[in-house]
C-alpha positions in Angstrom: 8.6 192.9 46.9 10.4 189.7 47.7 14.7 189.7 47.2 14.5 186.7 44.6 11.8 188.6 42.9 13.0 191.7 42.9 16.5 190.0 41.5 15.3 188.4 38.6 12.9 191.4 37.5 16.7 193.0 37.3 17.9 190.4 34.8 14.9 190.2 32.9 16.5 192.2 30.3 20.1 190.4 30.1 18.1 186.9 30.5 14.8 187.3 28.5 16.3 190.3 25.7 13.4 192.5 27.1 12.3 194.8 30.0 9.6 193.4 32.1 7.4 196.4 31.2 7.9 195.5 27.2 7.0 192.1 27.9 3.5 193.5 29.9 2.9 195.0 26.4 3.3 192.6 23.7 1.0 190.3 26.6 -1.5 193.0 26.3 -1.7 193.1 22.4 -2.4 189.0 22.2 -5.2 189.5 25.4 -4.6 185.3 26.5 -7.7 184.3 29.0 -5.9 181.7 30.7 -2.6 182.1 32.2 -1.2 178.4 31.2 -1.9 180.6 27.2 0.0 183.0 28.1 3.0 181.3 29.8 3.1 178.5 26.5 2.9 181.5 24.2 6.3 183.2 26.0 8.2 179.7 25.5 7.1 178.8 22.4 7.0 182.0 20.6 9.4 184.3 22.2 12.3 181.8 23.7 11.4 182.8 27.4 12.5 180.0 30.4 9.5 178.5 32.1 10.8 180.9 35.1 10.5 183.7 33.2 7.8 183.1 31.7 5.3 182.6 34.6 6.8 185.2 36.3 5.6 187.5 33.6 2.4 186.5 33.4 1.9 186.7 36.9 3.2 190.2 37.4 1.2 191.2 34.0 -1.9 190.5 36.0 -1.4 193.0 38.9 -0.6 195.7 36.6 -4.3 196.5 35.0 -3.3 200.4 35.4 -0.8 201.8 33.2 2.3 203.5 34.8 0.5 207.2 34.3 -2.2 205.6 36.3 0.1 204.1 38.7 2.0 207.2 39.7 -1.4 209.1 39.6 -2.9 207.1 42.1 0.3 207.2 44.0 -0.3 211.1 44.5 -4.1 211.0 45.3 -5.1 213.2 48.2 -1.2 214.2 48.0 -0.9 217.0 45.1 1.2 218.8 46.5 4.1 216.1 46.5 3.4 215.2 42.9 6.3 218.7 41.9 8.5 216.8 44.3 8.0 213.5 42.5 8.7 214.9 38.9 11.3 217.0 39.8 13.5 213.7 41.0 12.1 212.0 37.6 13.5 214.7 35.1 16.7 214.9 37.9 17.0 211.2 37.3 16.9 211.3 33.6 19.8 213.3 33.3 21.9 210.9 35.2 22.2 208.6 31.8 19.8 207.2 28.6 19.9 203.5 30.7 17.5 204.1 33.6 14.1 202.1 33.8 11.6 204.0 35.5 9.2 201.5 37.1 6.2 202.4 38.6 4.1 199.9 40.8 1.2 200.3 43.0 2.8 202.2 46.0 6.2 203.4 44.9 8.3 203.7 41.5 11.7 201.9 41.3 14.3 203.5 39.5 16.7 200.7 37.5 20.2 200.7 35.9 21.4 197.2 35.9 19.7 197.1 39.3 17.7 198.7 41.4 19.4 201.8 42.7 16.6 203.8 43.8 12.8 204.0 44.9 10.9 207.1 45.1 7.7 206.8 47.9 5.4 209.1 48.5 5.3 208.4 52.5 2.7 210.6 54.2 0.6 213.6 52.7 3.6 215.9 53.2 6.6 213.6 52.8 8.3 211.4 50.0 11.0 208.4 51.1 14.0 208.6 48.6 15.2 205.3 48.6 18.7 204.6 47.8 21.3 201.7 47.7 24.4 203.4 48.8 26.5 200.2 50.1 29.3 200.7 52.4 27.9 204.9 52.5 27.4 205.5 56.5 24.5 207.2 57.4 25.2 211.4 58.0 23.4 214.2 57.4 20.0 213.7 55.2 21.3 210.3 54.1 19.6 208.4 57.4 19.0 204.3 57.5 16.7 202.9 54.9 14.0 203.0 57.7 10.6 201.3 56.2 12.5 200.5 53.0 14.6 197.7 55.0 16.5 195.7 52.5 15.6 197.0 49.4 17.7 200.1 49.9 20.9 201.1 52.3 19.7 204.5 52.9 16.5 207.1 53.0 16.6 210.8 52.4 12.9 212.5 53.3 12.0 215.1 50.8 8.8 217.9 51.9 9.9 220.9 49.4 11.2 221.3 46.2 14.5 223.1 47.4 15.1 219.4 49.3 16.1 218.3 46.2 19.2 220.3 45.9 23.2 219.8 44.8 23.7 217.2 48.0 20.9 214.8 47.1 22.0 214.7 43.6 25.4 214.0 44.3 23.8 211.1 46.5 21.6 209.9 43.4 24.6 209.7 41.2 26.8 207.8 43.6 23.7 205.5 44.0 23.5 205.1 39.7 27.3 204.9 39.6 26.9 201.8 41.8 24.5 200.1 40.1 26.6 198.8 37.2 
């Protein structure tokens, strides 16, 4: 996903008064045909900038599968990752009530204020644990963001369940402490 993109799905909450995914929802209930509909109904009804608005729409089109769906087709033909996957989830959760878990078609993005996190199930045997960890240098686990590029400062490979241990946690919280 594109930087500017990527930036103003952030600020969708603070700009529009709801998260993207709520937005997808109260779409879904009025079922518009055409996508001019949809974008008048957002401004008119709901107070959303033209920006906004299309942006919604547009986004609300490429996400026909719910976010069960989305994960579960993330972790086809790669089962045994899925322990990995639900493991950071529930580790995640506990890290505060004001994280947005965002699945999309090949990863999920994990949101405070921003984006501080993005879980990727990489290979058959491997998940990429994204994270934005500015000014952090790379040591240990914590290696460059690798095929993440800008959308995170650093990667942490996960095979195993014991991978996620005290040290990556410690590395998720810095990363969610940031993110304000």
């Amino acid at each position: 996903m594109d930087q500017a993109l990527q930036t103003m799905i952030d600020n969708m909450p603070e700009k529009t008064g709801k998260k993207l995914t709520e937005w997808f929802e109260i779409l879904k209930q009025e079922n518009f045909v055409k996508h001019s509909e949809a974008v008048t109904f957002l401004k008119t009804e709901h107070g959303v900038t033209h920006g906004f608005a299309n942006t919604i729409v547009t986004l609300s089109k490429d996400t026909k599968d719910s976010p069960e769906e989305l994960v579960s087709n993330q972790y086809s033909g790669k089962e045994s990752l899925k322990p990995i996957y639900d493991l950071l989830i529930s580790t995640l959760q506990k890290l505060g009530d004001d994280i947005v878990i965002t699945p999309k078609k090949a990863s999920v993005s994990i949101i405070r204020k921003n984006q501080f996190a993005l879980i990727k199930p990489a290979t058959k045997k491997r998940i990429d644990l994204g994270l934005k960890l500015k000014g952090v240098a790379v040591q240990g686990r914590l290696e460059n963001s690798g095929p993440f590029g800008t959308m995170c400062t650093h990667r942490i490979q996960l095979q195993h369940l014991t991978d996620v241990d005290n040290e990556l946690i410690e590395w998720l919280a810095k990363a969610y402490e940031s993110s304000v």
